[in-house]
C-alpha positions as CSV (number, residue, x, y, z in Angstrom):
1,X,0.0,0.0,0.0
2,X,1.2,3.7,-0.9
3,X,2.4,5.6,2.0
4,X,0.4,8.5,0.0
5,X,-2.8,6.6,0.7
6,X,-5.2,8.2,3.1
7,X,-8.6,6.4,4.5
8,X,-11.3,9.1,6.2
9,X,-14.6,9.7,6.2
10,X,-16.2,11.2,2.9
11,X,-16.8,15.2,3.3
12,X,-20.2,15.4,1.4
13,X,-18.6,17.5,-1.4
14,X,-17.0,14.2,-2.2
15,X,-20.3,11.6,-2.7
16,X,-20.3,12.0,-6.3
17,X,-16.7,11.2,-6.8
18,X,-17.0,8.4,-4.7
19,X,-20.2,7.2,-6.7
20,X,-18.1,7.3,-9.6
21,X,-15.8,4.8,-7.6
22,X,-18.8,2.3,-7.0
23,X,-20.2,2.3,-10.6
24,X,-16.4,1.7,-11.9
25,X,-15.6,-1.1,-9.4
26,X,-18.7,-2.6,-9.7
27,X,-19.5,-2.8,-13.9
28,X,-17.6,-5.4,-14.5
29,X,-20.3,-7.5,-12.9
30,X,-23.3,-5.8,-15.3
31,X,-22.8,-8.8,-18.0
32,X,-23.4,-11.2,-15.1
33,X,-27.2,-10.4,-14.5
34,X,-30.3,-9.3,-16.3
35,X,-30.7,-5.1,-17.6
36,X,-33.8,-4.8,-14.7
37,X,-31.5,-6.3,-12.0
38,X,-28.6,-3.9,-12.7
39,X,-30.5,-1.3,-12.8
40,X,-31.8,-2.1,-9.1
41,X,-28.0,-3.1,-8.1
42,X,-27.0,-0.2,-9.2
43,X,-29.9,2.0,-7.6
44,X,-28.9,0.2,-4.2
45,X,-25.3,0.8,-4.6
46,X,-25.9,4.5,-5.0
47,X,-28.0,4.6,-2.0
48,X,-25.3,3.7,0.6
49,X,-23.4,6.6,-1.0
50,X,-26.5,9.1,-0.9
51,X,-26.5,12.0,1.5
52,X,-28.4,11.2,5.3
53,X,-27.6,7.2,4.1
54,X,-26.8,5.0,7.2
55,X,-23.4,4.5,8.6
56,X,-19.9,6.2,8.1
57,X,-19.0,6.2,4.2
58,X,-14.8,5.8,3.5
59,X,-12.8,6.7,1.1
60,X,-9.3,5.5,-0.1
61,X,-7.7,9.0,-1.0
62,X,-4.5,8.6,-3.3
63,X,-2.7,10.3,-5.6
64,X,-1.1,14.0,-6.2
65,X,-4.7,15.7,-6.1
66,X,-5.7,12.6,-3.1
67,X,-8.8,11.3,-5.1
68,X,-11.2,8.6,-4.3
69,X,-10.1,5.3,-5.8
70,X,-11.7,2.9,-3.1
71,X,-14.8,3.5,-1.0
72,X,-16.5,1.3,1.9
73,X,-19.4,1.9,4.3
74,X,-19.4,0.7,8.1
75,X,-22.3,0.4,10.3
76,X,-21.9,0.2,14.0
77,X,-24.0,-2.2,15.9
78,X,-27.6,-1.4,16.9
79,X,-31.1,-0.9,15.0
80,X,-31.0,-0.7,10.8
81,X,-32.6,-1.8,7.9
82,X,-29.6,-4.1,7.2
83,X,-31.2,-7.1,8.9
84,X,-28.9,-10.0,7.1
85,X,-26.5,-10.3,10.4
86,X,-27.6,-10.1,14.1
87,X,-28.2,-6.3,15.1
88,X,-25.4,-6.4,18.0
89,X,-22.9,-6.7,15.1
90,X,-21.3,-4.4,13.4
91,X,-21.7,-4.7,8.9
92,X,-19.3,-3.6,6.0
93,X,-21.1,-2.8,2.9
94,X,-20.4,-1.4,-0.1
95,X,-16.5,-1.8,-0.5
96,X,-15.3,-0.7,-4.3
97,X,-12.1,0.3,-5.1
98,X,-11.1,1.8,-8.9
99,X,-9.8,-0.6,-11.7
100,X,-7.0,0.5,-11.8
101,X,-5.6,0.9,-8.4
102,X,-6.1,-2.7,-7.7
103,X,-3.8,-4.7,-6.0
104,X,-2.0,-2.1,-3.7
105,X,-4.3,-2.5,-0.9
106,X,-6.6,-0.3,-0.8
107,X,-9.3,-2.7,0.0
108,X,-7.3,-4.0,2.8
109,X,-6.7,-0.4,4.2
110,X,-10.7,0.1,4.1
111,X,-11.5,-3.1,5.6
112,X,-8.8,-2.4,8.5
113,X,-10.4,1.2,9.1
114,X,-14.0,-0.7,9.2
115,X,-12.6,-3.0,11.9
116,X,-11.1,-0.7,13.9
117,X,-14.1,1.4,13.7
118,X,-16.1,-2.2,14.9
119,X,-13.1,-2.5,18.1
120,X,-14.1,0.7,19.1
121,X,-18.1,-0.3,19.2
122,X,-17.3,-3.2,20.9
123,X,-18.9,-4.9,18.2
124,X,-18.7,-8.6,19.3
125,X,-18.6,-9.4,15.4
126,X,-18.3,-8.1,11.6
127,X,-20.7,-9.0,9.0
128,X,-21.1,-8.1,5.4
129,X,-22.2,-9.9,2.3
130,X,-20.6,-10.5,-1.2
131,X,-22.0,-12.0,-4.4
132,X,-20.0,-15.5,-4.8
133,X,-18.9,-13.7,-8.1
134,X,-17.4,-11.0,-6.5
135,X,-13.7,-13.8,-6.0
136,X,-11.5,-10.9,-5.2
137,X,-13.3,-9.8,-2.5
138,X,-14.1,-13.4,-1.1
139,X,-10.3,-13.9,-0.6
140,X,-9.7,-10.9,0.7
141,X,-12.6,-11.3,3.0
142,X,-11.2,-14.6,3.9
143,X,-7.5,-13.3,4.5
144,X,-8.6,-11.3,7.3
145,X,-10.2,-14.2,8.9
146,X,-14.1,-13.7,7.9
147,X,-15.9,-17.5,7.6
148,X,-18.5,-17.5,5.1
149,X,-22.0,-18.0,7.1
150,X,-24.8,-19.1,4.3
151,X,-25.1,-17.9,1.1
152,X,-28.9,-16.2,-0.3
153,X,-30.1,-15.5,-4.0
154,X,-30.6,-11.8,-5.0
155,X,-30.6,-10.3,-8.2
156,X,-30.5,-13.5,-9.7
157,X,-26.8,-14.0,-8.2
158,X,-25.8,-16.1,-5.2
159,X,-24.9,-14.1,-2.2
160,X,-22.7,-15.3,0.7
161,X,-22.8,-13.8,4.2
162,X,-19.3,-13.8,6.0
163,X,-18.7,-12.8,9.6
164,X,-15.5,-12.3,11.9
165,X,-16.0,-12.4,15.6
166,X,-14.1,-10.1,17.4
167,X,-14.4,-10.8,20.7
168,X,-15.7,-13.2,22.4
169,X,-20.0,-13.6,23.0
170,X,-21.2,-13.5,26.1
């Protein structure tokens, strides 16, 4: 990972920037389901970016002019919509990161910042979802120690749920 690489929270100047991350990470995947299902991918992908969405949007900053080339959401434990993990956990969603900056860690550096944020919740686990397609983020996912929980159909893809306890349950 570059040293130049900063991970913060997104300054609301910087949501449609970072939406430009999401739809550039994520159409690759467009070939791999029906035009009515991308569309609705692609509308719920821009929701966790919208302004007043839940949780704590992050970007990857790199570069001279410190851009947005990777992006990921965290929610802390406690009441949400998300309801695909148990509410006392804390959930990663959305994780992109640009084409092009692949493979320097960027995704890594998000994740870490997401579980950090979860240590300091005292969120007793981490739980996000991934389509099965999605094989770079699996390993990744996997790397850091998440187990893959059951897997659901969406969008006419297959969906796994992966979780990484932190601590502990009492």
């Amino acid at each position: 990972m570059s040293r130049d690489l900063l991970v913060r929270p997104v300054a609301d100047g910087e949501r449609p920037a970072v939406l430009a991350v999401i739809r550039a990470a994520y159409a690759e995947f467009e070939c791999a389901i029906t035009a009515p299902e991308w569309a609705r991918m692609s509308g719920n992908l821009a929701g966790v970016v919208a302004p007043g969405a839940p949780g704590t949007l992050i970007a990857a900053l790199a570069g001279p002019a410190q851009t947005p080339v990777g992006t990921a959401t965290y929610l802390p434990p406690g009441p949400r919509e998300y309801n695909r993990v148990p509410m006392d956990w804390a959930v990663v969603r959305g994780m992109a990161v640009l084409p092009a900056w692949r493979g320097r860690g960027i995704a890594a550096a998000l994740l870490s910042d997401c579980l950090e944020r979860a240590r300091s919740d005292a969120a007793p686990s981490v739980g996000l979802h991934t389509a099965a397609i999605f094989h770079a983020a699996r390993r990744l996912y996997e790397k850091a120690g998440f187990r893959q929980q059951r897997e659901f159909e969406h969008l006419g893809l297959q969906f796994c749920i992966y979780a990484l306890e932190l601590q502990p349950q009492r």
